[in-house]
C-alpha positions in Angstrom: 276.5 62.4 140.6 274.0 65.2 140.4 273.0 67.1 143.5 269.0 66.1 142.8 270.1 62.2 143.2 272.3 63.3 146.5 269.4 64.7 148.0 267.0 62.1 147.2 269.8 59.7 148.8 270.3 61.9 152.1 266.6 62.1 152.6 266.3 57.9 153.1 269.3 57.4 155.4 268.7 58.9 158.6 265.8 57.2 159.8 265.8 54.3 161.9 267.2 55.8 165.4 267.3 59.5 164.1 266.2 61.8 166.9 266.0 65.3 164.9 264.2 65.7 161.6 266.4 65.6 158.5 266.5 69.6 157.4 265.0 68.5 154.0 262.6 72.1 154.0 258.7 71.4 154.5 257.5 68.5 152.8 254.1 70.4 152.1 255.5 72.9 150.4 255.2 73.0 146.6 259.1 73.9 145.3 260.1 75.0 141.9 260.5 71.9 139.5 262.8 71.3 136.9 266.5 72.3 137.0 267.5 73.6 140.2 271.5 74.0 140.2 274.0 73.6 137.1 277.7 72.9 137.6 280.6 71.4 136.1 281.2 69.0 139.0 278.1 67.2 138.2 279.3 63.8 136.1 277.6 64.4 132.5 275.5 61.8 130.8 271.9 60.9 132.0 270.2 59.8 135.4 267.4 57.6 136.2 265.3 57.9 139.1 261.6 57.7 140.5 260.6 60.2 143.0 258.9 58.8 146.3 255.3 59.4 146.2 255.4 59.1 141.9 254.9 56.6 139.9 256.9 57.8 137.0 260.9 57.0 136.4 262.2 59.7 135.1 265.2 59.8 132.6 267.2 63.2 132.5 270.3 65.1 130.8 272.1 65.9 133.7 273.5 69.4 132.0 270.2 71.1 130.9 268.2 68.6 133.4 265.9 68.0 130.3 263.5 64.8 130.5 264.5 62.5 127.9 262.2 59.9 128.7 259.6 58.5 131.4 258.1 55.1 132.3 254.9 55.3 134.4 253.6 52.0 136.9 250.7 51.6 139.3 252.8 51.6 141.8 254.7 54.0 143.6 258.5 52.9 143.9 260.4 50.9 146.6 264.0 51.7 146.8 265.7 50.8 143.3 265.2 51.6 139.7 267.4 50.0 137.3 268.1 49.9 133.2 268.9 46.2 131.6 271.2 45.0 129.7 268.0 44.7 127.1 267.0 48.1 127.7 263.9 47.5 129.9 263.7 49.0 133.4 263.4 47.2 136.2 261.9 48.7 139.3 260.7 48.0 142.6 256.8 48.6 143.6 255.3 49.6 146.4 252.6 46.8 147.2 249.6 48.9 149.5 247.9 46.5 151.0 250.3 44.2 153.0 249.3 46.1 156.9 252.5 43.9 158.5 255.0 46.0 157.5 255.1 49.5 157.1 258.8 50.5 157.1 261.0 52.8 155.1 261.4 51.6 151.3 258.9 49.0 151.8 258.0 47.3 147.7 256.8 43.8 147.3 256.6 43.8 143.6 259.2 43.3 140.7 258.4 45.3 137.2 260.2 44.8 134.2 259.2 47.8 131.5 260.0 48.0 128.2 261.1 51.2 126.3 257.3 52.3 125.4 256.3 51.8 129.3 254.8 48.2 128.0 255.2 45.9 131.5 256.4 42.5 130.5 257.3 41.1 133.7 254.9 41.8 137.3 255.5 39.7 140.0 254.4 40.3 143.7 256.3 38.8 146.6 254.3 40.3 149.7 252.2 38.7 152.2 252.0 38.5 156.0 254.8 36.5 156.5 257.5 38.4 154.0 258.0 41.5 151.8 260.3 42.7 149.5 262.0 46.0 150.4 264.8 48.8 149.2 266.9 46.8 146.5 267.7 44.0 144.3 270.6 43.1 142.7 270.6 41.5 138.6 273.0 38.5 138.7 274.7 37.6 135.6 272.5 34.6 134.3 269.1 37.1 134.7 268.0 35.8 137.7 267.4 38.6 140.6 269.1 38.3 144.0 266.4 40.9 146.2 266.0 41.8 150.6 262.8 40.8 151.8 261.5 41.3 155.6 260.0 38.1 157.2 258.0 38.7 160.1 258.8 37.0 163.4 256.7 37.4 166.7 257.9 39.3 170.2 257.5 36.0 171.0 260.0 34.1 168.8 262.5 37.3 168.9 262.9 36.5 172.9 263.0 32.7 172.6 266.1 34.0 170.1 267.7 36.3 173.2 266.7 39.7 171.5 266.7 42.4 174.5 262.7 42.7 175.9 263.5 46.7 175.5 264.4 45.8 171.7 261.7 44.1 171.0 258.0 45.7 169.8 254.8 44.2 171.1 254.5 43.5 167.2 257.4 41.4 166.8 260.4 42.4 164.3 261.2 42.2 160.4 264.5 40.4 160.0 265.6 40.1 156.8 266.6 37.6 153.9 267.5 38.1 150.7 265.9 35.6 147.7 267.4 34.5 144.6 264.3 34.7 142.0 264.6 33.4 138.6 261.9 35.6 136.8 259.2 33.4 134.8 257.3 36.4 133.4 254.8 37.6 132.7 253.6 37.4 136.6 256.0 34.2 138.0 259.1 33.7 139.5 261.2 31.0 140.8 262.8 31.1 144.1 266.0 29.5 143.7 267.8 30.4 146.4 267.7 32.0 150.2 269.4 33.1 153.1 268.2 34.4 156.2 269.7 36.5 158.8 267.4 34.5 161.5 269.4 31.6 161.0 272.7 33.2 161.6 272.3 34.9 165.1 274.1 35.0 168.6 273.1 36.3 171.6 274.7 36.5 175.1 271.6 38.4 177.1 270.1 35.1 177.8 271.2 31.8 178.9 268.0 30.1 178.3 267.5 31.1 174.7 268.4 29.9 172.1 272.0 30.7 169.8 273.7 32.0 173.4 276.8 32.3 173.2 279.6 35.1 172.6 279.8 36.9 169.8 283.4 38.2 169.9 284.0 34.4 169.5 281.8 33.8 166.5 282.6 37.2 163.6 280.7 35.0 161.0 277.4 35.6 163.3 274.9 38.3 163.6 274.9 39.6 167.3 271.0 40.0 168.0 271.4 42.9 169.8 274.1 44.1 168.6 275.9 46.2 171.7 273.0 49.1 171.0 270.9 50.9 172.8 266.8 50.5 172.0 266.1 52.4 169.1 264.0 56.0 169.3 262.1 57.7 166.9 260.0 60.8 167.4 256.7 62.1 166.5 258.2 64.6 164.1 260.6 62.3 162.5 258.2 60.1 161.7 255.5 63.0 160.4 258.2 64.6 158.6 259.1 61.1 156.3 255.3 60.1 156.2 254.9 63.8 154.6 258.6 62.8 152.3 256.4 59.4 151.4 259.2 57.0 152.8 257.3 55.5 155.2 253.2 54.8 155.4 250.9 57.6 156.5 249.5 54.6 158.8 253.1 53.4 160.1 253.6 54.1 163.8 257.0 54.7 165.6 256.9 50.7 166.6 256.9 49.8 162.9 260.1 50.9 162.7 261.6 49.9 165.4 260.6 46.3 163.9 263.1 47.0 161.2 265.7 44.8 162.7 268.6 45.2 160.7 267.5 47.9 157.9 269.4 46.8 154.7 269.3 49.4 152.0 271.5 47.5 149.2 272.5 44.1 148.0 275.6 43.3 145.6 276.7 40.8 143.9 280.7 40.0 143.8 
């Protein structure tokens, strides 16, 4: 895998309970585009990938680090970017106007783009309530398995046994993941869900609800996990606003909401 794609990868992982700013250089400074290292250990053949404040997807020789080909959106990305068996691109959008969430790899839209950038398929999934964020996975009949947040009071989340320390005066994001069967050009089907709120154990609280213990139950999500409350500091969270992970609007509560933070989904 070429170094550029490392990079990018390295930049969204340590966010969510980082204390130190990844050393990624200044973000406001303009660096030298275009190739930046050649070597033999990079795997030949081509690499797609949208940078996270563009709105292009670029497609590049990884030996000369030519551009072979582009696809441009409105939107800036979420977290994937992926080619079709039919040779459209699929990629995830970055819906601006859902204030709820405000995380890392936040989307709520699903594009399909033909080869000559036409968009044949633009469905948004974003609201209050839920959002689609980071990645999706194509299942073998077409249809799209994809991680949403739904949003849950501070409320709700101690009535469930999460930890008061754990829990933001705005509530938190678990997540789901939705099967969609796409209807284009704007529709979808949901076929299918599962949500990590339904598949919880505590053992903080007696009067809440899903107490018991977790060592007893492996095939349940602990809701707070044996962890301590997370911490993000005022330059971590300038430093990825500058990167364009997160919101210039997000605050370090935001991410805290981010309950569980799933960056992929596969399908086996």
């Amino acid at each position: 895998m070429p170094n550029a794609v490392l990079v990018a990868c390295v930049t969204g992982l340590c966010l969510v309970g980082c204390t130190e700013a990844p050393d990624v250089g200044d973000a406001t400074e303009e660096l030298p585009r275009g190739l930046r290292l050649s070597t033999p250990d990079a795997t030949s053949g081509y690499v797609y990938y949208t940078p996270l404040i563009a709105a292009i997807t670029y497609l590049i020789e990884t030996g000369s680090g030519d551009v072979v080909h582009t696809w441009e959106s409105d939107y800036a990305p979420s977290g994937f970017v992926y080619l079709l068996d039919n040779g459209n691109l699929l990629r995830g959008g970055r819906e601006p106007d859902v204030s709820v969430f405000s995380g890392g790899g936040q989307g709520g839209r699903l594009q399909e783009l033909a080869w000559d950038g036409e968009v044949v398929w633009d469905y948004e999934y974003a609201s209050e309530d839920y959002l689609l964020h980071h990645d999706v996975a194509v299942l073998p009949n077409g249809n799209i398995l994809a991680i949403a947040w739904e949003a849950k009071s501070r409320e709700a989340a101690q009535q469930m046994g999460l930890r008061p320390e754990m829990t933001p005066e705005n509530g938190v994001w678990p997540d789901m993941i939705v099967e969609f069967e796409p209807r284009p050009p704007n529709g979808a089907r949901i076929v299918w869900e599962w949500h990590m709120w339904d598949h919880t154990i505590q053992n903080h609280d007696p009067a809440a609800s899903r107490y018991g213990e977790p060592a007893e139950h492996p095939e349940l999500i602990d809701m707070n996990g044996e962890r301590e409350a997370p911490e993000l500091s005022a330059e971590v969270l300038e430093r990825v606003q500058a990167l364009g992970y997160v919101p210039e609007e997000s605050a370090p509560d935001d991410l805290e909401s981010d309950l569980m933070h799933i960056n992929a989904v596969n399908y086996n």
